[in-house]
N, C-alpha and C positions, 0 to 999 in steps of 0.2 A: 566485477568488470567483465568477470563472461559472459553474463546476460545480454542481449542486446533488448532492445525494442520489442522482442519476436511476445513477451508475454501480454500484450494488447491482444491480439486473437484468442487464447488463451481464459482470456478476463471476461469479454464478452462474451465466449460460450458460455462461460459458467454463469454468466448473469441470465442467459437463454433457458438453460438447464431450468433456472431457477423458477422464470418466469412462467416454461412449460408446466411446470407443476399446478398454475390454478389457469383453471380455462375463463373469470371473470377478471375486470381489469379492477382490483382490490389494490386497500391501501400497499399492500406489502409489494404487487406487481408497478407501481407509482413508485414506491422510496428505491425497487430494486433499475427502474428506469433513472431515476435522479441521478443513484450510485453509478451505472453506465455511460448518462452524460457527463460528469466528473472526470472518469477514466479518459474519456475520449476526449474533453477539453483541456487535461493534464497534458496528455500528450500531443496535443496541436498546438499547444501555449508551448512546448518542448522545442517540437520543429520550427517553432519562428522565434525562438530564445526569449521567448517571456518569461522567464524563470522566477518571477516574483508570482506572476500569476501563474502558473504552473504548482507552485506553491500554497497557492491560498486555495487550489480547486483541491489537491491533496490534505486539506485541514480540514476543509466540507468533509472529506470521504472520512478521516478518521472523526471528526464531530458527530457523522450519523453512525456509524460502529460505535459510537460510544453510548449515544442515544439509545441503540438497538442491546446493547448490553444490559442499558439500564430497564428497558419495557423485556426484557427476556425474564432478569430475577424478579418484575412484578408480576408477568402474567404465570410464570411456571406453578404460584399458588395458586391462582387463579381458577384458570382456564385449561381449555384439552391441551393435550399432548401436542394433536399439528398445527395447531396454530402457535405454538412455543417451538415446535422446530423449527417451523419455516421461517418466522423472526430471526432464531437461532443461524439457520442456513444463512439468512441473507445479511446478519451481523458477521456470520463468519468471513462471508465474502469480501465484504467490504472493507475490512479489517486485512485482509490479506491483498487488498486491490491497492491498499493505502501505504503497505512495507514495501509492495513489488514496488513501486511509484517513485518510493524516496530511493528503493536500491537502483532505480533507470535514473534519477537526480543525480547521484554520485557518480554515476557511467556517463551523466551528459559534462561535469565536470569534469571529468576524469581528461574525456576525450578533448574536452577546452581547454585540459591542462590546469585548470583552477583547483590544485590540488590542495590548497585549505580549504575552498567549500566541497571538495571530493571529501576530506578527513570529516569535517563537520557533518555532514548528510549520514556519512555512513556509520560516526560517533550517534548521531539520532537514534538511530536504526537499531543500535544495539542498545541504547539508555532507554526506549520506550517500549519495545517489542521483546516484555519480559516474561511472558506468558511459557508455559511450558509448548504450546503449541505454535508458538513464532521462533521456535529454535533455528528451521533451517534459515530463516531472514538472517538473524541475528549473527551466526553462524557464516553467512555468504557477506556479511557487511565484515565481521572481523579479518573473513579472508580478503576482501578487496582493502579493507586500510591494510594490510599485509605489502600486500601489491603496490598500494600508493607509497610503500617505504623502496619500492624497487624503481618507480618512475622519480620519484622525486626526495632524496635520500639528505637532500640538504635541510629538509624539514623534520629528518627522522633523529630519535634522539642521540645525543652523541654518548659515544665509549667513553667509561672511564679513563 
């Protein structure tokens, strides 16, 4: 819940970052465009409370991280080294574009007060982002259900 919004600037450099890397417009500069329209339609579906759709643009981005996971363990035998990073690079991305997404979910419940879908989001968050390198998500989701036991304590479990 300390996050706010502020990580969309954020997202989008790094999809720039990413894009600078090849000066033609290649498949990888196209799925890392996709991945940015996702981000950007997640959160304008946010600011006008389309939270279902907000939702389903969030499942695109982890469907193509997952995609991008899966062409990374085909091509790594395959093929050269950069064209297996930048796959890599831009699974990375999109995979982390996709926990930042559900932990702004939780924050947009939070602040609507919808503290069972505030607990659910950020229950997600921690049941899917199991990776050794989505610690800190995982990590920021458990501190904000933390937090969702300080705003709303009638849902938290009771004392013996």
């Amino acid at each position: 819940m300390r996050q706010h919004y502020a990580s969309v600037p954020i997202l989008v450099s790094g999809f720039a970052m990413i894009l600078s890397a090849s000066c033609s417009h290649d498949t990888y500069q196209q799925r890392a465009d996709i991945v940015k329209d996702h981000v950007e339609a997640f959160y304008s579906h946010l600011k006008t409370n389309h939270v279902e759709a907000a939702v389903r643009e969030n499942e695109q981005i982890e469907a193509m991280a997952g995609q991008m996971a899966e062409t990374v363990r085909k091509r790594a035998q395959m093929q050269g080294t950069t064209q297996v990073e930048r796959e890599f690079a831009l699974m990375k991305t999109a995979n982390e574009a996709a926990a930042q997404n559900w932990l702004a979910l939780g924050q947009y419940f939070s602040i609507k007060k919808q503290y069972a879908q505030a607990r659910a989001t950020y229950q997600r968050v921690v049941d899917t982002y199991t990776n050794p390198t989505d610690r800190s998500y995982r990590e920021q989701a458990q501190r904000s259900l933390k937090d969702l036991d300080i705003l709303s304590p009638s849902t938290a479990k009771p004392l013996p």
